[in-house]
C-alpha positions as a Python dict, from the first residue, in 0.01 Angstrom:
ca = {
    (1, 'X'): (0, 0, 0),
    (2, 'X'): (-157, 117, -374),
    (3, 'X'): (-466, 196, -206),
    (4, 'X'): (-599, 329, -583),
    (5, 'X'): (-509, -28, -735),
    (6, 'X'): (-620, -220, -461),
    (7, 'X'): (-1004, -15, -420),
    (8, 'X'): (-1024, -69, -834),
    (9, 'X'): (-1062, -454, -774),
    (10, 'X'): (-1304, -381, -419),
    (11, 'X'): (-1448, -110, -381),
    (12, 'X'): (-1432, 162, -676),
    (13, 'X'): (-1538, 491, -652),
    (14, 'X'): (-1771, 639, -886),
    (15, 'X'): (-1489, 884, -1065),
    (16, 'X'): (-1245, 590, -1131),
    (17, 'X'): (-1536, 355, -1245),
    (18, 'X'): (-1620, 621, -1525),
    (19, 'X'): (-1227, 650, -1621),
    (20, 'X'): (-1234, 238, -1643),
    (21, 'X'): (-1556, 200, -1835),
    (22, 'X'): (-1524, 143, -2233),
    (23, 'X'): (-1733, 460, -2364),
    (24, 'X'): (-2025, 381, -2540),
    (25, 'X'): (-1879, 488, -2893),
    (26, 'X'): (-1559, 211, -2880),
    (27, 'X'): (-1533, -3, -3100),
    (28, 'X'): (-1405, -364, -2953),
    (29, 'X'): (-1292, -496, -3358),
    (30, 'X'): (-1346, -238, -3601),
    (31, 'X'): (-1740, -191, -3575),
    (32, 'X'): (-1744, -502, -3396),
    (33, 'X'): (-1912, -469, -3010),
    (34, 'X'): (-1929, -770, -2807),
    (35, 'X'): (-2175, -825, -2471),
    (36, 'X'): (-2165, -1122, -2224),
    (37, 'X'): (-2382, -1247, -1994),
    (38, 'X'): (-2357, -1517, -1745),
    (39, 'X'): (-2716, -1655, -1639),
    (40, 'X'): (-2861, -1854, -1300),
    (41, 'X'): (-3121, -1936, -1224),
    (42, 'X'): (-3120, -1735, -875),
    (43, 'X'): (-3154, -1413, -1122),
    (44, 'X'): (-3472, -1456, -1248),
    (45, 'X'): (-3779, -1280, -1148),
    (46, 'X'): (-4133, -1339, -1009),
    (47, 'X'): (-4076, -1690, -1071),
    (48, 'X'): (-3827, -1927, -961),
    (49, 'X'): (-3531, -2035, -1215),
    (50, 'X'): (-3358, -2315, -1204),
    (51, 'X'): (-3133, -2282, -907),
    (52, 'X'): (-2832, -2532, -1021),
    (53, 'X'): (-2913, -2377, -1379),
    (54, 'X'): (-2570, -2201, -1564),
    (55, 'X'): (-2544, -2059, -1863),
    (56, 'X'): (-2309, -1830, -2083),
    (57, 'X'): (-2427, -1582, -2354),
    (58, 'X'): (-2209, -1393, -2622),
    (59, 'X'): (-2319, -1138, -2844),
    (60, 'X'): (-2143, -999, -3143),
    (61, 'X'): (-2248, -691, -3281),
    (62, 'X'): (-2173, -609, -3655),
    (63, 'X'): (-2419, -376, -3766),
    (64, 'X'): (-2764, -491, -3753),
    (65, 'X'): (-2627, -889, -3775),
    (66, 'X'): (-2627, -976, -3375),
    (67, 'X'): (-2424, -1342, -3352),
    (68, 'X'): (-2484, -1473, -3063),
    (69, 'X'): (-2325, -1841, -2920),
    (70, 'X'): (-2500, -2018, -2554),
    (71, 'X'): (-2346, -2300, -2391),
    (72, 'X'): (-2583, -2415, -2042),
    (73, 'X'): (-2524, -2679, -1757),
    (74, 'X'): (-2764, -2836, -1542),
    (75, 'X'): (-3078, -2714, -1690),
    (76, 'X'): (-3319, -2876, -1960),
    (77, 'X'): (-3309, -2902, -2313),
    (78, 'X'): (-3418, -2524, -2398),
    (79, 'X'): (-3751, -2426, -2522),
    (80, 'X'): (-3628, -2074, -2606),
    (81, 'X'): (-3375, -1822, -2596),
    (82, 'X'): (-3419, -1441, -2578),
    (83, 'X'): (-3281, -1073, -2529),
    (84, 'X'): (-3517, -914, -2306),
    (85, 'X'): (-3538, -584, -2215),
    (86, 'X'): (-3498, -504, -1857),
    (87, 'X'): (-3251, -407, -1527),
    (88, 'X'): (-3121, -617, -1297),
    (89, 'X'): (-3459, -737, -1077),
    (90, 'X'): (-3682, -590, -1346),
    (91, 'X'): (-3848, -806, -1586),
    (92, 'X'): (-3959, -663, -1926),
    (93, 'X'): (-4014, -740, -2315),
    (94, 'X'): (-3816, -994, -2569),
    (95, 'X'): (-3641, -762, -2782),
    (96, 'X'): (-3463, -1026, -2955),
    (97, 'X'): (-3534, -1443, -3074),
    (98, 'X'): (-3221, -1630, -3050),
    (99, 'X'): (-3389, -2006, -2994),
    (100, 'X'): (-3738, -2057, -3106),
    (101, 'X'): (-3746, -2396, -3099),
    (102, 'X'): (-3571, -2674, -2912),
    (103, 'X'): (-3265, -2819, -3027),
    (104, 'X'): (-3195, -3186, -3010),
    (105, 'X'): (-3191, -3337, -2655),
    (106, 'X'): (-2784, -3377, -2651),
    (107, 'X'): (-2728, -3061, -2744),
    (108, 'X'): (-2542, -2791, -2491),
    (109, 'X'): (-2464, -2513, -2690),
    (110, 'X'): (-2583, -2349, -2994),
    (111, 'X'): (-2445, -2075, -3238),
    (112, 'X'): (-2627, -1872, -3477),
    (113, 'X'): (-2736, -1508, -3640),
    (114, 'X'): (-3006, -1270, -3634),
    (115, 'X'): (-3082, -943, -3720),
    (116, 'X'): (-3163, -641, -3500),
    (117, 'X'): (-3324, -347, -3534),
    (118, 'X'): (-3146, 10, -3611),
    (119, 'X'): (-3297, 97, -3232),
    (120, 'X'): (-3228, -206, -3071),
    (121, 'X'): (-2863, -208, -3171),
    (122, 'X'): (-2796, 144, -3084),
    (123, 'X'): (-2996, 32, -2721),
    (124, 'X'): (-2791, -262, -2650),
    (125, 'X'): (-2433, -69, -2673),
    (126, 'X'): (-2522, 265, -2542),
    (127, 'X'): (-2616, 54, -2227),
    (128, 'X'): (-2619, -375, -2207),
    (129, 'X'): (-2688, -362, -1838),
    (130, 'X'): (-3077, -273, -1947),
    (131, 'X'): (-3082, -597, -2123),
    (132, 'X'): (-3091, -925, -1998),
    (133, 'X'): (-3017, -1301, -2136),
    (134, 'X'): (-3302, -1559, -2100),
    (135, 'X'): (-3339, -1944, -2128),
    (136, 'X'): (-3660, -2108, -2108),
    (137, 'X'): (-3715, -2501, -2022),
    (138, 'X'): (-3996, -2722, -1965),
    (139, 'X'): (-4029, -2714, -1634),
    (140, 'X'): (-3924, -2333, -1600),
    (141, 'X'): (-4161, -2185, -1889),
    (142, 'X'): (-4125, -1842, -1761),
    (143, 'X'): (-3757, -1849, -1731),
    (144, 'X'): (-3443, -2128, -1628),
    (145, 'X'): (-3141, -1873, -1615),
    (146, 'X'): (-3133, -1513, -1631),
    (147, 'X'): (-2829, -1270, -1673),
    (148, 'X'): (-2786, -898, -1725),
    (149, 'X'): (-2523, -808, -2007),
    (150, 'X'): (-2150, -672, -1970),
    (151, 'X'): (-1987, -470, -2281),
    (152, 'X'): (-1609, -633, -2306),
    (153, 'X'): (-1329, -445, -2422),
    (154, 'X'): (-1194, -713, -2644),
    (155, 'X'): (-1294, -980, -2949),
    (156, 'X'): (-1381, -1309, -2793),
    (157, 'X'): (-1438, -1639, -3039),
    (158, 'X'): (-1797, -1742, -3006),
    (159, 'X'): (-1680, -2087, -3100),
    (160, 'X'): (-1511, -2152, -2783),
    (161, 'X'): (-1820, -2024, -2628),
    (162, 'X'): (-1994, -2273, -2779),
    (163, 'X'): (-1700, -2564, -2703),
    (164, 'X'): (-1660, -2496, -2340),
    (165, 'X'): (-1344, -2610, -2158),
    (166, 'X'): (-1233, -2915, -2223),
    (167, 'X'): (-958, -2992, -2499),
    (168, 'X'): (-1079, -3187, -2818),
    (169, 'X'): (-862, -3464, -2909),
    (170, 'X'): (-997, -3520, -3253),
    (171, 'X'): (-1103, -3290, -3583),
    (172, 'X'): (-1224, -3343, -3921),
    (173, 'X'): (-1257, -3040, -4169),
    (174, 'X'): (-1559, -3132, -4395),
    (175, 'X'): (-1719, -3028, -4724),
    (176, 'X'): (-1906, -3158, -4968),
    (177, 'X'): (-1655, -3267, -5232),
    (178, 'X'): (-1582, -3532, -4979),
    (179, 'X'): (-1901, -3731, -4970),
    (180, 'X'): (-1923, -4020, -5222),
    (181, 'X'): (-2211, -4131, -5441),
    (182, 'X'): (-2435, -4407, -5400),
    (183, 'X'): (-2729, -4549, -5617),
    (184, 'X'): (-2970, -4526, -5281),
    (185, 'X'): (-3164, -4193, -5489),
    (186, 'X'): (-3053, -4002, -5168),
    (187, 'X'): (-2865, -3642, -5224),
    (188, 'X'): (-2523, -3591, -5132),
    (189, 'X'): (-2228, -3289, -5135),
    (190, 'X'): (-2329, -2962, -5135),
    (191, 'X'): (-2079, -2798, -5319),
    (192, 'X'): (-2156, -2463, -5118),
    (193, 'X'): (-2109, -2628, -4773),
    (194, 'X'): (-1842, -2671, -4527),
    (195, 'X'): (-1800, -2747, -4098),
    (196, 'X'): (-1555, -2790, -3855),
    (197, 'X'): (-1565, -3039, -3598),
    (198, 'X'): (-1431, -3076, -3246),
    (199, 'X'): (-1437, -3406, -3079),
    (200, 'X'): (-1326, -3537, -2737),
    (201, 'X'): (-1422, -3912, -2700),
    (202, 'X'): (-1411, -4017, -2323),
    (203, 'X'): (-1489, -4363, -2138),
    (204, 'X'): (-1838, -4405, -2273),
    (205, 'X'): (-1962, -4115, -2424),
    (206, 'X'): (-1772, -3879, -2692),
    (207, 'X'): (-1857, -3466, -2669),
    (208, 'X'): (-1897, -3284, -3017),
    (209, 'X'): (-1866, -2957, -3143),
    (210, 'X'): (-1942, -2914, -3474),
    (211, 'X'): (-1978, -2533, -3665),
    (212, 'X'): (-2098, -2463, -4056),
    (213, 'X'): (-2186, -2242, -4331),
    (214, 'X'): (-2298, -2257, -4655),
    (215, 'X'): (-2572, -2563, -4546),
    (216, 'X'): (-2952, -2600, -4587),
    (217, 'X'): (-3120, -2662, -4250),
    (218, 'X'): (-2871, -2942, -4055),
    (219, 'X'): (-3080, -3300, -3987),
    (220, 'X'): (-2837, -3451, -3798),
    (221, 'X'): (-2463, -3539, -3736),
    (222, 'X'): (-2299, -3856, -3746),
    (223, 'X'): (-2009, -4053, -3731),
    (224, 'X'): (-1926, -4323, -4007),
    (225, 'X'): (-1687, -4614, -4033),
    (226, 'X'): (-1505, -4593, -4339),
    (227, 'X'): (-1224, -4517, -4531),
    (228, 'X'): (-1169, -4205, -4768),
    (229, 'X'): (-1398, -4242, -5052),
    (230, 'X'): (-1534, -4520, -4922),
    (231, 'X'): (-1917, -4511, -4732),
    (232, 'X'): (-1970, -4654, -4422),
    (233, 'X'): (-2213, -4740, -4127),
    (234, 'X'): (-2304, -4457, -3868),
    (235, 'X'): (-2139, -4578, -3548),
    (236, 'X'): (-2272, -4264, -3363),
    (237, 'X'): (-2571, -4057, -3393),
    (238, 'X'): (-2457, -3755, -3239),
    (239, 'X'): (-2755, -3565, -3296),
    (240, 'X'): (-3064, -3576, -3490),
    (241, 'X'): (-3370, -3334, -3608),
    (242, 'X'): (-3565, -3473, -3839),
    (243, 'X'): (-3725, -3137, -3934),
    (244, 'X'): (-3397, -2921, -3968),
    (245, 'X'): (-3257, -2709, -3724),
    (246, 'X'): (-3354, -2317, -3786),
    (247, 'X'): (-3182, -2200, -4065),
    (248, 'X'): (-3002, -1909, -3859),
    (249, 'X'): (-2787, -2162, -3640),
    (250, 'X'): (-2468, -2224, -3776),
    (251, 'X'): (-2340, -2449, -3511),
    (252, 'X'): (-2424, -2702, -3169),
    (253, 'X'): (-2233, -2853, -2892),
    (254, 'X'): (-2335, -3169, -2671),
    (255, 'X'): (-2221, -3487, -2539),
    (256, 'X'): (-2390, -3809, -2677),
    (257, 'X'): (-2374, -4148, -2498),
    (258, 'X'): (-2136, -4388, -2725),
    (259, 'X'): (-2113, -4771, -2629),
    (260, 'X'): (-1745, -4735, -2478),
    (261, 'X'): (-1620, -5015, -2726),
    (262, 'X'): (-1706, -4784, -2990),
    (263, 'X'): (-1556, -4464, -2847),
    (264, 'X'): (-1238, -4661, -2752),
    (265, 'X'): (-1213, -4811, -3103),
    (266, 'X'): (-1261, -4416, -3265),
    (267, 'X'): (-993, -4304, -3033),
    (268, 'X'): (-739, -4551, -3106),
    (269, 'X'): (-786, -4532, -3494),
    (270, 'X'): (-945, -4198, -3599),
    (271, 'X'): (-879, -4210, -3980),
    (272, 'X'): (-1096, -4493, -4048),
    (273, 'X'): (-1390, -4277, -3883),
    (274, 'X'): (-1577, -3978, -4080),
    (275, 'X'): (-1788, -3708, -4004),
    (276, 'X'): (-2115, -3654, -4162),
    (277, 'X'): (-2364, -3323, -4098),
    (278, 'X'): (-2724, -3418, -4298),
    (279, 'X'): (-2959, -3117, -4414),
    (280, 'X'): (-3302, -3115, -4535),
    (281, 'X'): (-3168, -3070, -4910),
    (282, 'X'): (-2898, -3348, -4907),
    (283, 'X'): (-3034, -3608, -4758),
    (284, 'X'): (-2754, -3884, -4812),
    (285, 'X'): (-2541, -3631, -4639),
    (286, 'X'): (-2413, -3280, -4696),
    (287, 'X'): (-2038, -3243, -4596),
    (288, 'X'): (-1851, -3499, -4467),
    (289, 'X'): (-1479, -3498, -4362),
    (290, 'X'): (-1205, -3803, -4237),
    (291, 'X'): (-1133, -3797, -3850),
    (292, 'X'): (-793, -3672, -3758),
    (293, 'X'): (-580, -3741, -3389),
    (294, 'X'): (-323, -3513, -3551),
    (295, 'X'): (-284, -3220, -3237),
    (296, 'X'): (-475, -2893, -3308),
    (297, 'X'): (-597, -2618, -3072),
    (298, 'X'): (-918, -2443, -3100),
    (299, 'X'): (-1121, -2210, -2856),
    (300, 'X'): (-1219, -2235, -2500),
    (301, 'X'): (-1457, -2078, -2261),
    (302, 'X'): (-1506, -2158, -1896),
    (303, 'X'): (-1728, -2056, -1668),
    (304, 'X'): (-1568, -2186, -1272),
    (305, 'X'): (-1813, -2031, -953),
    (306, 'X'): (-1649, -1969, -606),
    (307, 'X'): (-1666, -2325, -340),
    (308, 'X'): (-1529, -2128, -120),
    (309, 'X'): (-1358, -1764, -60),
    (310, 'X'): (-1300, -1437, 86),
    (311, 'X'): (-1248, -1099, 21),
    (312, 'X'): (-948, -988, 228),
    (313, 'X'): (-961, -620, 420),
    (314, 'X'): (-698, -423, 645),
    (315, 'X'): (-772, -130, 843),
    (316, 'X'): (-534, 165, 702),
    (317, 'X'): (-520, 570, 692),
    (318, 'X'): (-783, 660, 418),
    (319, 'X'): (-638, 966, 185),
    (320, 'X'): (-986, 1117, 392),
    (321, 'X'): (-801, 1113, 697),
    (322, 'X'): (-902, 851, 965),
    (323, 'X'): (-906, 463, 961),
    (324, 'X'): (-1129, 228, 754),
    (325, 'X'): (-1092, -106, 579),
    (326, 'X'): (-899, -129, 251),
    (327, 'X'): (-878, -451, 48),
    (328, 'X'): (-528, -633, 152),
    (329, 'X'): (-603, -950, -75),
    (330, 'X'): (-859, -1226, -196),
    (331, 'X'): (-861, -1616, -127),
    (332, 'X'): (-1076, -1824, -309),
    (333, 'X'): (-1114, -2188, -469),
    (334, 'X'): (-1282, -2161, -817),
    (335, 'X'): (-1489, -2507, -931),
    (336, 'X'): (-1189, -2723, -1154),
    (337, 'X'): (-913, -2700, -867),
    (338, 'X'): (-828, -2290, -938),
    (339, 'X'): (-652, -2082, -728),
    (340, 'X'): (-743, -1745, -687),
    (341, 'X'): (-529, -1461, -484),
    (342, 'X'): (-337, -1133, -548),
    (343, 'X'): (-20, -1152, -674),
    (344, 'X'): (144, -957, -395),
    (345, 'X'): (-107, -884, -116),
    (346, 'X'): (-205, -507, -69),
    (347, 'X'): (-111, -429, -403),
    (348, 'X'): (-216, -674, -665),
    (349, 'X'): (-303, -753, -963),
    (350, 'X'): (-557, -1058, -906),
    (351, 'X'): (-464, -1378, -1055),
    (352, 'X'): (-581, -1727, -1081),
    (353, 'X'): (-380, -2014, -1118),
    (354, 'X'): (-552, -2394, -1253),
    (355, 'X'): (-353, -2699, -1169),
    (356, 'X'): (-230, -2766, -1460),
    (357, 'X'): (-12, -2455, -1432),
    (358, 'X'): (-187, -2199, -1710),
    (359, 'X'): (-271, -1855, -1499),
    (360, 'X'): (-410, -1501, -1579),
    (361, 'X'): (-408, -1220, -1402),
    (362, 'X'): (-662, -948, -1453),
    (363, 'X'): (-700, -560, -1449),
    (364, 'X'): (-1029, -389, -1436),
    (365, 'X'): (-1186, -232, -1751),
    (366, 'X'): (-1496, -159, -1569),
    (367, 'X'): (-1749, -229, -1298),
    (368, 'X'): (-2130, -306, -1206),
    (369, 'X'): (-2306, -229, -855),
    (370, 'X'): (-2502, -534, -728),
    (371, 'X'): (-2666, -382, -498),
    (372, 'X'): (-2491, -476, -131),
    (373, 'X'): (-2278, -725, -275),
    (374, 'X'): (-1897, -666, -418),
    (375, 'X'): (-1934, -539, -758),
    (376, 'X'): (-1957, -721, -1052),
    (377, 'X'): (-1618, -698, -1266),
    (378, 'X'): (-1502, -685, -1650),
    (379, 'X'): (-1105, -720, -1651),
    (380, 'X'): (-866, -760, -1936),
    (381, 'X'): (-616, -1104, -1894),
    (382, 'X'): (-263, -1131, -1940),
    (383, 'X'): (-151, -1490, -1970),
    (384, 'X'): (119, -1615, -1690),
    (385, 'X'): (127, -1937, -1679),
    (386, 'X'): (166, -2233, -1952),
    (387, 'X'): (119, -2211, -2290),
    (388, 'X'): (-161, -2511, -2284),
    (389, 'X'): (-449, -2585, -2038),
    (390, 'X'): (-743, -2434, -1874),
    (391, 'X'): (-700, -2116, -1850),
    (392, 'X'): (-460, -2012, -2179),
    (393, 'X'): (-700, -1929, -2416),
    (394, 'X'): (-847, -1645, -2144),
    (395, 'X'): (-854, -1242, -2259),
    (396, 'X'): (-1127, -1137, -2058),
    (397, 'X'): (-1272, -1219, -1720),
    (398, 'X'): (-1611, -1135, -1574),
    (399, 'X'): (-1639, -1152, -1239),
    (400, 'X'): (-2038, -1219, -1208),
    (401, 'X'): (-2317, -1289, -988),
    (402, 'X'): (-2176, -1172, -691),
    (403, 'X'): (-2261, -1261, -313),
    (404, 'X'): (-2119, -1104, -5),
    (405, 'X'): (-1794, -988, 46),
    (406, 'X'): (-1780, -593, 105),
    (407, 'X'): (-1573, -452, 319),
    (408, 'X'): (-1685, -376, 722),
    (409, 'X'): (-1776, -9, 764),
    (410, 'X'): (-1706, 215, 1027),
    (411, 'X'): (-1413, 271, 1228),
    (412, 'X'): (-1153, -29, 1301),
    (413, 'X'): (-832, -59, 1500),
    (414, 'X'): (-488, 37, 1246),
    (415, 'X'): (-357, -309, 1140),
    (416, 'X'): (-680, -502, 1179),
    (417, 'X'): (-785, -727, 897),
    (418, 'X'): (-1138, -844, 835),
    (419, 'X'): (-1192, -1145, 601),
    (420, 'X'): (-1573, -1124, 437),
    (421, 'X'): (-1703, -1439, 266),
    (422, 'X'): (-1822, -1421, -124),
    (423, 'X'): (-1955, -1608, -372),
    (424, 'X'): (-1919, -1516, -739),
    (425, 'X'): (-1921, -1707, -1099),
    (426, 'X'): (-1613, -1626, -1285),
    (427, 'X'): (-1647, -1651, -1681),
    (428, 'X'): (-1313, -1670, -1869),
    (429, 'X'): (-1308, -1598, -2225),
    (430, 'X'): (-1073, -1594, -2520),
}
């Protein structure tokens, strides 16, 4: 047994975990430093979050400019979004605005920019663990979902952050040369401004992904019928805010209800379909751009939590002399069907295998106490499995929130094994 490779996934000792960690002064991408944060509602302090409440938070680092995408499940529409300052069970000061006002109701993710402070900055990646992710909601005003921050040792794309996990079907690349003039004395083309969209219409309801630059504050985002150069009636209103959405977001995710007639008639005949993105300056429309079916790829994050599993232990000879238990393996089912075991018991790597046959498996960059839980984990992802599905876009996995699952102390009979339950949420990103 690699008792060394097997205690780096368990139980790590302190020396190892400091050989593991990225130092403080790495860069991930150049000057680029990127912190994630998975948030519950079951982390937040002194007053009760939301406890089916999820949420993922990515920051990107470049200098003072802190880019930051948040996709959430199961909570409200946001009222806020912050960086606080604070340690796990601690609550403390917002350091940092991302939301300040509520996007529109179908939204589920947003992207955007801010700036940071020369302090806060040098805070943040000397030690993210101090700071904490925050969404706020109507009913929970002093806090939905909470999550402390990880540094990762690789780039991530905050777009697929913002997507989620499920494949888009359809695209359009917009910009304003594309819209087409009308004698209605409404604005249209912004010659500055152009957006992506991602599109997956489904039974009776189409989900919508749609990222920018170069715009005004974004009204709204529809769907048209027509033809290339030709205007047409919005057959969707995917969302809508009447006053603009703050000028630092640069992109939202959702799902809109669509009369199913309407989504199946999209699906089946995309090019006669365009999108449109509104802003407070072009009124008539902004950037628009024809619906393709043609097959693309694009980003994906997913964030799958533990139904049900267990951290595997055999007694063995320690390198201490003596008997104790060592981890021998892990079984666990992951939310969307995944698999999760070692390799090759007693020695590893992890891996996780999705139905639809894409697969990782993981070695640890570093690790985070949680108290008398199994640690929280940060582990680099090679790909073994397909080429396409859920889990083939994944570089990095966090292995957060963690329940349960430590190893029996004291002495044990040689040969014995001991399986612990655990819960965790596993976020993998790409």
């Amino acid at each position: 047994m690699d008792i060394r490779k097997i205690m780096i996934y368990g139980v790590l000792g302190a020396c190892a975990v400091a050989a593991l960690s990225v130092p403080a002064s790495a860069s991930t991408s150049g000057d680029d430093i990127y912190l994630a944060a998975g948030l519950r509602g079951a982390n937040e302090v002194g007053s009760p979050g939301d406890r089916n409440g999820r949420s993922t938070v990515v920051l990107k680092i470049s200098g003072n400019e802190v880019t930051f995408a948040a996709r959430w499940n199961k909570i409200g529409t946001p009222t806020a979004g912050h960086v606080h300052a604070g340690a796990r069970g601690v609550n403390g000061d917002v350091r940092l605005d991302l939301l300040t006002t509520s996007p529109p109701s179908s939204v589920r993710g947003v992207t955007g920019t801010v700036t940071a402070t020369n302090d806060l900055v040098q805070a943040l990646v000397a030690d993210p663990g101090a700071f904490y992710a925050n969404l706020h909601d109507a009913a929970h005003p002093k806090g939905a979902v909470r999550g402390q921050f990880h540094r990762l040792s690789k780039p991530v794309d905050l777009n697929g952050v913002l997507h989620g996990s499920d494949q888009a079907t359809l695209s359009s690349q917009a910009d304003g040369g594309q819209e087409v003039p009308e004698n209605d004395g409404k604005r249209r083309g912004d010659a500055d401004g152009k957006a992506t969209w991602w599109l997956r219409p489904d039974g009776s309801s189409i989900a919508y992904t749609a990222t920018w630059s170069g715009l005004g504050r974004v009204t709204a985002g529809h769907l048209h019928k027509g033809a290339t150069g030709r205007n047409g009636a919005v057959v969707a209103e995917l969302f809508a805010a009447p006053e603009g959405l703050p000028q630092n977001v640069t992109g939202v995710a959702g799902v809109m209800p669509v009369t199913a007639k309407i989504v199946k008639r999209i699906a089946a005949n995309p090019g006669a379909y365009y999108s449109n993105l509104h802003t407070l300056d072009f009124d008539g429309g902004a950037v628009r751009g024809q619906l393709s079916g043609a097959a693309f790829t694009h980003p994906r994050a997913l964030t799958a939590d533990v139904l049900r599993g267990s951290q595997i232990y055999a007694c063995t000879q320690l390198p201490a002399g003596g008997f104790g238990f060592t981890q021998l393996g892990v079984t666990a089912k992951l939310r969307r069907g995944i698999d999760h075991s070692f390799v090759t018991p007693a020695s590893g790597p992890p891996q996780w295998i999705a139905p639809d046959g894409s697969a990782v498996r993981g070695a640890v960059v570093s690790r985070t106490p949680n108290g008398g839980n199994i640690p929280e984990l940060v582990l680099d992802a090679t790909q073994a499995g397909a080429n396409t599905g859920l889990l083939a876009h994944a570089t990095q996995i966090l292995r957060l929130n963690t329940t349960g699952g430590v190893a029996p102390t004291g002495t044990c009979q040689p040969g014995a094994e001991a399986k612990v339950a655990y819960g965790a949420d596993y976020l993998f990103l790409g």
